[in-house]
VEXDREN-2710 file (C-alpha; in Angstrom, 1 decimal):
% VEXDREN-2710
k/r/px/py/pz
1/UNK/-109.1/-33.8/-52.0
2/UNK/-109.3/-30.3/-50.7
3/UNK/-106.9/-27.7/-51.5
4/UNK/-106.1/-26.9/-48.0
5/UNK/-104.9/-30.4/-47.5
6/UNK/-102.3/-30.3/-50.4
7/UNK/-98.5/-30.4/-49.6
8/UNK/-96.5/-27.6/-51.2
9/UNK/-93.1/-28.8/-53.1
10/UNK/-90.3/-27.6/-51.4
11/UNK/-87.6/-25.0/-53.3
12/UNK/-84.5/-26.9/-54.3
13/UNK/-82.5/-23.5/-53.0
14/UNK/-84.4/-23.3/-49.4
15/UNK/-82.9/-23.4/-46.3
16/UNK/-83.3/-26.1/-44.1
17/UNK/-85.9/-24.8/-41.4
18/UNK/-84.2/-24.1/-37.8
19/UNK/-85.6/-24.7/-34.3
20/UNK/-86.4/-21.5/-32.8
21/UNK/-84.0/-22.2/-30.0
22/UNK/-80.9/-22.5/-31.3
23/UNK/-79.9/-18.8/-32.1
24/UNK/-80.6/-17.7/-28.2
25/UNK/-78.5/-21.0/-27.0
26/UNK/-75.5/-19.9/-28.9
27/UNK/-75.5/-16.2/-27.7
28/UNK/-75.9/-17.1/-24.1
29/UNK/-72.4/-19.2/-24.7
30/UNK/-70.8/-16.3/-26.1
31/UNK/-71.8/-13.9/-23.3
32/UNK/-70.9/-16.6/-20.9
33/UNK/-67.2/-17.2/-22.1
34/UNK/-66.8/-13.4/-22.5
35/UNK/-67.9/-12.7/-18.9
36/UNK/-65.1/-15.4/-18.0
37/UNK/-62.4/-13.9/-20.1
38/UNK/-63.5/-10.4/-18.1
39/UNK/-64.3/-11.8/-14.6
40/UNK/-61.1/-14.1/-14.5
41/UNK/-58.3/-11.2/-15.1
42/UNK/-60.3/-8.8/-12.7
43/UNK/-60.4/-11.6/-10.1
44/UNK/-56.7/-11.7/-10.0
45/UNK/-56.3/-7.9/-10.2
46/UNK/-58.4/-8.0/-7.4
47/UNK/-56.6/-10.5/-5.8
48/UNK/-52.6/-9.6/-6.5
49/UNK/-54.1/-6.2/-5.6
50/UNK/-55.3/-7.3/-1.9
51/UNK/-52.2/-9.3/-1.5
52/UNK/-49.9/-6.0/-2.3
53/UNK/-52.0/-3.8/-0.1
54/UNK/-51.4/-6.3/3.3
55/UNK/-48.1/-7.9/2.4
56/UNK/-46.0/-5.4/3.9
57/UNK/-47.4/-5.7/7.1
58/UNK/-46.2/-9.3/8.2
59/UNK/-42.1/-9.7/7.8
60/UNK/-41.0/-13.2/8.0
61/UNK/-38.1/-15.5/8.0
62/UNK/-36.9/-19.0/8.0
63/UNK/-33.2/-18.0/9.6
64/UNK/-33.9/-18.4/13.1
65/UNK/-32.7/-20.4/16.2
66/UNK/-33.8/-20.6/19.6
67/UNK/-31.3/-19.8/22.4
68/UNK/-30.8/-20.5/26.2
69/UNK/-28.4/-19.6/28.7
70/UNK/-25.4/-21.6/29.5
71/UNK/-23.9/-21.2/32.7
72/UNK/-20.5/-22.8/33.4
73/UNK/-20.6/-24.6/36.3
74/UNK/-18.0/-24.4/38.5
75/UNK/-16.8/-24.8/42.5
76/UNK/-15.7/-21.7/44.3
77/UNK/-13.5/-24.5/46.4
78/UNK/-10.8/-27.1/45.1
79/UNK/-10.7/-30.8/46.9
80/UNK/-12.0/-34.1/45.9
81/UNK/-15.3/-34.6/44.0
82/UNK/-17.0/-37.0/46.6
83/UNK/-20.5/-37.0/45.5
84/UNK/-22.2/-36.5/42.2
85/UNK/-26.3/-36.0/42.0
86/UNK/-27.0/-36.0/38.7
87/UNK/-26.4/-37.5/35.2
88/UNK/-25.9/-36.1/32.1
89/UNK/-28.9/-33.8/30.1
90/UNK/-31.0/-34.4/33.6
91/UNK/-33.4/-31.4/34.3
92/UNK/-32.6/-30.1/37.7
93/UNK/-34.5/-27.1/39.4
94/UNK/-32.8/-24.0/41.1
95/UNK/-31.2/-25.1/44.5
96/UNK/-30.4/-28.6/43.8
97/UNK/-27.5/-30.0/44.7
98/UNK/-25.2/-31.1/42.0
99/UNK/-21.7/-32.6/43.7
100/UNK/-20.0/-32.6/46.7
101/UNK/-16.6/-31.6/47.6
102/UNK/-14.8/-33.7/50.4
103/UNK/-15.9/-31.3/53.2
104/UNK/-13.1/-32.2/55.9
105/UNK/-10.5/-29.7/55.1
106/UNK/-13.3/-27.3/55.7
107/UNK/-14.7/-28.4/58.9
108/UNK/-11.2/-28.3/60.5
109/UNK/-10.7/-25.0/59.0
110/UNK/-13.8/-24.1/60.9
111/UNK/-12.9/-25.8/64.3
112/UNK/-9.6/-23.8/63.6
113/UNK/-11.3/-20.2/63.3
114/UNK/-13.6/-20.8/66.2
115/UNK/-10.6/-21.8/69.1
116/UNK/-8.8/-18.5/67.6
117/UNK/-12.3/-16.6/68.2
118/UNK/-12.2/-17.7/71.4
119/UNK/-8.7/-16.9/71.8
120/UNK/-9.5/-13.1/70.6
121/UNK/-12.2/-12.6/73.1
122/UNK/-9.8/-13.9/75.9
123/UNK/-7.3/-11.5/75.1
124/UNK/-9.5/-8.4/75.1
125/UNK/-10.8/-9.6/78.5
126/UNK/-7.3/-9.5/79.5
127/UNK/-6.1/-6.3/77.4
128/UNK/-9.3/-4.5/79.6
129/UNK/-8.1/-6.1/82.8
130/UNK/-4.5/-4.8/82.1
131/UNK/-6.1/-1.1/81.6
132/UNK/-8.1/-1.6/85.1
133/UNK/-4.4/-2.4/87.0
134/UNK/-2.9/0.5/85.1
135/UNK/-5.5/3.0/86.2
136/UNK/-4.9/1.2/89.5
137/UNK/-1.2/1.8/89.3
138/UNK/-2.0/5.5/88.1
139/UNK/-3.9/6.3/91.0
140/UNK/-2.1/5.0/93.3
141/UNK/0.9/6.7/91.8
142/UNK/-1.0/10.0/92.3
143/UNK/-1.5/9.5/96.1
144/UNK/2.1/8.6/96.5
145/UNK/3.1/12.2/94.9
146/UNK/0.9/13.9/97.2
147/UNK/2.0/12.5/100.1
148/UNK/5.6/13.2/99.0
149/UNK/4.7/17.0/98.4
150/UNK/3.6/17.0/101.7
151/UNK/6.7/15.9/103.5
152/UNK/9.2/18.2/101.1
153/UNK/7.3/21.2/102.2
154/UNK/7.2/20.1/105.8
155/UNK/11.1/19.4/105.8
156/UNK/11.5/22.8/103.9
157/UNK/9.6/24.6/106.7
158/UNK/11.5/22.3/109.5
159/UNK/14.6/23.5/107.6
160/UNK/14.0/27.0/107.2
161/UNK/13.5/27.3/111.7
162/UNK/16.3/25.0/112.0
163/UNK/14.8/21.9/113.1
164/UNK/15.5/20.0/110.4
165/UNK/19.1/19.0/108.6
166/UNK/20.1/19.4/105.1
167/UNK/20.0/15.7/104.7
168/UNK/16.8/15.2/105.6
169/UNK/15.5/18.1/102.7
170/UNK/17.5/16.3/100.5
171/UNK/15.3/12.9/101.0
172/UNK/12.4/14.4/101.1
173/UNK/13.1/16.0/97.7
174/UNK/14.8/13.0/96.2
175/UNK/11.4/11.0/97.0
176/UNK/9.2/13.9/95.7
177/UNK/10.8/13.4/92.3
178/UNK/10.9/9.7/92.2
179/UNK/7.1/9.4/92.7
180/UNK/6.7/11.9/90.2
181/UNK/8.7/9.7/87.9
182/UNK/6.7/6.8/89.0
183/UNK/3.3/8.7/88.4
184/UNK/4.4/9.8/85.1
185/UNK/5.4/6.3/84.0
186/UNK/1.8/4.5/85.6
187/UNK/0.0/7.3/82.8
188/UNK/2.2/5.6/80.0
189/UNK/0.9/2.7/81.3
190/UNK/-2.9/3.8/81.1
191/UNK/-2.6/5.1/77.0
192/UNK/-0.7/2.2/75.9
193/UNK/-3.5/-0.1/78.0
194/UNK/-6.1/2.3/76.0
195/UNK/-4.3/1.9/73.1
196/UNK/-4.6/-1.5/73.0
197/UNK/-8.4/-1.2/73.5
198/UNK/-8.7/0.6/70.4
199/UNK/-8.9/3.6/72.3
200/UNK/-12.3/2.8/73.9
201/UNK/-11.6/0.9/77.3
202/UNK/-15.2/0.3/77.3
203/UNK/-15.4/-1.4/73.9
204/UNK/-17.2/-4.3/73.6
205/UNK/-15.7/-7.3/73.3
206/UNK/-16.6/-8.3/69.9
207/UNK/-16.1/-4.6/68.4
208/UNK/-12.4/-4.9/68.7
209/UNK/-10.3/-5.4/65.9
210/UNK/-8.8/-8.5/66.9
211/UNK/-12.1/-10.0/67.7
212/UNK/-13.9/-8.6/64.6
213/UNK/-10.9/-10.5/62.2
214/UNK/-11.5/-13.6/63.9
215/UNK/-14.9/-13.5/63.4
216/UNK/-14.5/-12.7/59.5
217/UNK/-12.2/-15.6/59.8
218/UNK/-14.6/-17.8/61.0
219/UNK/-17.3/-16.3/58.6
220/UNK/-14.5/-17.3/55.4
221/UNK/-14.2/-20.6/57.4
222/UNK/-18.0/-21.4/57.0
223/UNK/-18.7/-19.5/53.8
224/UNK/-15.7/-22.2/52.3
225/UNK/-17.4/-25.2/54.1
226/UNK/-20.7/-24.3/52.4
227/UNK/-19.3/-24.0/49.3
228/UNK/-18.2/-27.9/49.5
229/UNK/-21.9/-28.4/48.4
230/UNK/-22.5/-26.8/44.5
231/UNK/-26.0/-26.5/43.5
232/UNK/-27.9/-25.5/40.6
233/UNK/-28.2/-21.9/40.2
234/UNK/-31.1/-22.1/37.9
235/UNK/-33.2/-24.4/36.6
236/UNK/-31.8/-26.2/33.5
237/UNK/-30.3/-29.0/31.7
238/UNK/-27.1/-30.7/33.4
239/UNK/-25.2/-30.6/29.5
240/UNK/-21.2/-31.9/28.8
241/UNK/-20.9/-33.8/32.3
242/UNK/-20.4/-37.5/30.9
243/UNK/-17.3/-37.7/32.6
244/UNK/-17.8/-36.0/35.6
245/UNK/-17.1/-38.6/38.0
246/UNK/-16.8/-39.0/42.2
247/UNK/-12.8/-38.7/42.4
248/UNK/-12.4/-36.1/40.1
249/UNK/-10.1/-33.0/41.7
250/UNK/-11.6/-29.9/40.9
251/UNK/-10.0/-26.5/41.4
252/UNK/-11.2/-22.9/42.4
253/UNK/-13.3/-21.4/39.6
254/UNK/-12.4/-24.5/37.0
255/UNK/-15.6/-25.2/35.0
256/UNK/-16.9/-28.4/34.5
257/UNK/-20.0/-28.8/33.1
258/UNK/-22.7/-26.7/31.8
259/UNK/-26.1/-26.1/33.0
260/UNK/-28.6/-25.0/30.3
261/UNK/-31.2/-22.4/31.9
262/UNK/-34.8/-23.5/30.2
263/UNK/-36.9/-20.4/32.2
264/UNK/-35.2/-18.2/29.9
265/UNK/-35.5/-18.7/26.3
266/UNK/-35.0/-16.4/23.3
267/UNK/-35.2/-16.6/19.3
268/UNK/-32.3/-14.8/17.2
269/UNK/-33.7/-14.3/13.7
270/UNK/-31.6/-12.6/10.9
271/UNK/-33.9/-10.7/9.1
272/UNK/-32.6/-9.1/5.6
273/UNK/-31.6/-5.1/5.9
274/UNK/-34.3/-4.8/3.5
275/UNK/-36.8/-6.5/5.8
276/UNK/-36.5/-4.3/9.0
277/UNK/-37.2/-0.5/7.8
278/UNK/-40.6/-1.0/9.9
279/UNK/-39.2/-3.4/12.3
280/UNK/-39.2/-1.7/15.7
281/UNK/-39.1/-3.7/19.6
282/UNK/-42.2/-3.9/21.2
283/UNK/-44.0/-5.3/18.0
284/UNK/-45.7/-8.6/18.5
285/UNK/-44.1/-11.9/16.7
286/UNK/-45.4/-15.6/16.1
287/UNK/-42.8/-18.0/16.2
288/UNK/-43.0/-22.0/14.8
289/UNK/-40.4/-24.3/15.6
290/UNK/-39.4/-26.9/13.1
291/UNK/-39.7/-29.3/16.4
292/UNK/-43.2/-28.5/17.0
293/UNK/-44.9/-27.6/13.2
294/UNK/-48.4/-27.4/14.5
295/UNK/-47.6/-24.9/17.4
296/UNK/-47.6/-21.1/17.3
297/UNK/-45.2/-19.5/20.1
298/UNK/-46.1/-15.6/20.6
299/UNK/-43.3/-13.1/21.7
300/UNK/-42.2/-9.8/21.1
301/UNK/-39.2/-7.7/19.3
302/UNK/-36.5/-7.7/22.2
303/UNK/-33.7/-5.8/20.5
304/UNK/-32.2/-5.3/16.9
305/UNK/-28.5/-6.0/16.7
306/UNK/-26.4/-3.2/17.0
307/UNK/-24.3/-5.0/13.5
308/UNK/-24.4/-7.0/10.9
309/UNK/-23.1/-10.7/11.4
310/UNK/-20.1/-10.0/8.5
311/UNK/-19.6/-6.9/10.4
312/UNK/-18.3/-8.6/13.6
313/UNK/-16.8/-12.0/12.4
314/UNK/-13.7/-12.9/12.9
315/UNK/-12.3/-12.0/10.1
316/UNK/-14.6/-8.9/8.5
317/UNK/-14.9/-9.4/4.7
318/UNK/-12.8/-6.2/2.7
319/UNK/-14.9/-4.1/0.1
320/UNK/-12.4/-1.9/-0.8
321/UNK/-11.3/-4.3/-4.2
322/UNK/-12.2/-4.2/-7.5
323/UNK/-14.3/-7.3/-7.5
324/UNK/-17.0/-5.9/-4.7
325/UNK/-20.7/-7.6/-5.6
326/UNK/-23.1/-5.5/-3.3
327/UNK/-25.0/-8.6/-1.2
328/UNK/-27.9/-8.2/1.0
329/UNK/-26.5/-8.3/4.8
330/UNK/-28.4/-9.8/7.6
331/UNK/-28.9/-8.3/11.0
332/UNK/-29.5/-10.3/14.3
333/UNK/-32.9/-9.5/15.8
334/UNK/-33.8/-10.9/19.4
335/UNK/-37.2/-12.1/19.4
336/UNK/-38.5/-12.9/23.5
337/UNK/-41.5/-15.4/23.7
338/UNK/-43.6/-14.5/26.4
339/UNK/-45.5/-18.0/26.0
340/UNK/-43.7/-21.2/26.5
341/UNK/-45.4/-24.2/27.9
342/UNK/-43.6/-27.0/30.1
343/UNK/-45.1/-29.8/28.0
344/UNK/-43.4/-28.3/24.7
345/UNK/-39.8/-28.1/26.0
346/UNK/-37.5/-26.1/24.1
347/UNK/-33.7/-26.8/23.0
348/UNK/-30.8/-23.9/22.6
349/UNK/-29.9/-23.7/18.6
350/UNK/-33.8/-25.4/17.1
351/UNK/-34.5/-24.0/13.9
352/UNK/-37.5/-21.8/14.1
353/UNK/-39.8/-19.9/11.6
354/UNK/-40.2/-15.8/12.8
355/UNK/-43.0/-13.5/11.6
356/UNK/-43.4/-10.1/12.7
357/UNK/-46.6/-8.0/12.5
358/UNK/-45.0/-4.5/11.9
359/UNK/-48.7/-2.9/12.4
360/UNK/-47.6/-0.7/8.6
361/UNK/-49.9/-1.8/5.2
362/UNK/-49.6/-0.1/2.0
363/UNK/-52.1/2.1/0.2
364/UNK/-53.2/3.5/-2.9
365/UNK/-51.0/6.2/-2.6
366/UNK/-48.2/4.7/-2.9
367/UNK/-48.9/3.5/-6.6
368/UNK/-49.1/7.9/-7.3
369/UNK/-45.6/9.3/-8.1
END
């Protein structure tokens, strides 16, 4: 056998031969869990970093409730309730009518004012009829002096040449005076006659006073008979009228029921004192109502409450003890949505989820002392 083809013992202390491989495998391993341990860390540096930088922008909060208005509702008449139009939680829109109050009273009261309108204008026309005899009477008055000047200074001159007796001056001036007397008291008559014209004896008839409260009468008459019909003042919700009934007596002013306005709706959200240093109105807000999860409203800051709510309870909590534990107060913040949709009705007091975009992010800079 050749030499060349002759196997060579093998040491008893050799290593066992290795693939070439293996070394190369084990170090890509390494690197690769090392490049995780470095990767993995930075990744959530990077992250919680991101997350700092724009978490201050956005403010949110879960205590919020949506709010409408409630108007009492209420008759500016009293009488009998003889017609109701509605039922309870029914949706009515502005003008409606909701009841009726027994409209009789009001009618006659009505008929009433009218005759003593007519009774006004008919006394004016007679007042300025009275005024036209008096000047009349005044005139005539007038003549009735001149003529009697006339004959006392022709008996004084007959008199004076002796043609004429004493007695017959004496008449003459005796009449003089008494139509002097009666001219005097037909002027009297004239002012009091334009007195009672309001001092115009060409006023029109329904420009004098008496005329003028008659028709204010009638106006309150009317004004009172209209009011025997109530109607909605708003759109809204008819809410608390179960038992209003046809028969019921209602009085002036009484409420009794409540419409809930549903055009006008608000969100109060009590932010923590801590949350609103960039909160200002005008700043734009996304609103989620627990009613409607997959919904996003949009509306705006209205206002920012002028108080805390502990500040103007009833009963104001006291600090000034020994046992005071400082707690986070919470301030009212009106939100107004300037989106709402008809099909997605909304109820006064829902629980509602706020978030306001405050347009302020952090920086660097504020890690530097």
């Amino acid at each position: 056998m050749n030499a060349e083809n002759k196997v060579q013992p093998t040491p008893a202390n050799a290593a066992p031969a290795q693939p070439e491989l293996a070394v190369p495998a084990r170090s890509r391993g390494r690197s690769r869990r090392l490049g995780l341990m470095i990767s993995l860390p930075l990744a959530l540096v990077l992250a919680g970093g991101y997350f700092w930088l724009s978490g201050g922008r956005y403010v949110e909060t879960q205590d919020a409730q949506a709010h409408q208005p409630r108007v009492p509702i209420s008759s500016n008449v009293s009488g009998l309730v003889t017609q109701v139009d509605f039922h309870n939680n029914q949706r009515v829109q502005k003008g409606a009518v909701l009841f009726k109050v027994d409209p009789k009273p009001f009618q006659l009261a009505v008929e009433q004012a009218e005759a003593g309108l007519s009774q006004a204008r008919l006394k004016v026309q007679q007042l300025k009829a009275a005024y036209g005899a008096a000047v009349t009477q005044q005139k005539v008055a007038a003549d009735q002096v001149s003529f009697e000047d006339s004959q006392l200074a022709r008996q004084d001159a007959l008199a004076k040449r002796g043609a004429a007796t004493q007695e017959a001056l004496d008449q003459a001036r005796n009449a003089d005076v008494v139509a002097k007397g009666q001219l005097a008291t037909a002027k009297q008559a004239v002012a009091s006659a334009a007195a009672a014209l309001n001092g115009n004896p060409d006023i029109a008839v329904d420009d004098h006073p008496t005329v003028r409260a008659a028709l204010a009468a009638l106006d309150s008459a009317k004004f009172n008979l209209s009011q025997a019909t109530v109607r909605a003042p708003a759109d809204g919700i008819v809410y608390k009228a179960e038992s209003f009934k046809p028969g019921q007596y209602v009085t002036t002013g009484a409420s009794v029921f409540t419409l809930v306005e549903t055009k006008d709706v608000w969100v109060e959200a009590d932010f923590k004192e801590t949350q609103l240093t960039h909160v200002k109105p005008g700043q734009a807000v996304t609103v989620t109502f627990d009613l409607y999860p997959n919904h996003v409203f949009h509306g705006t800051v209205s206002s920012i409450g002028a108080g805390t709510g502990a500040e103007f309870a009833l009963i104001p909590a006291e600090n000034a003890t020994g046992n005071w534990v400082k707690v986070t107060q919470r301030i009212p913040t009106t939100i107004h949505l300037t989106d709402t949709e008809a099909s997605l009705p909304l109820h006064s007091g829902m629980s509602a989820s706020v978030s306001v975009d405050t347009g302020i992010t952090r920086s660097l800079g504020n890690l530097i002392p």
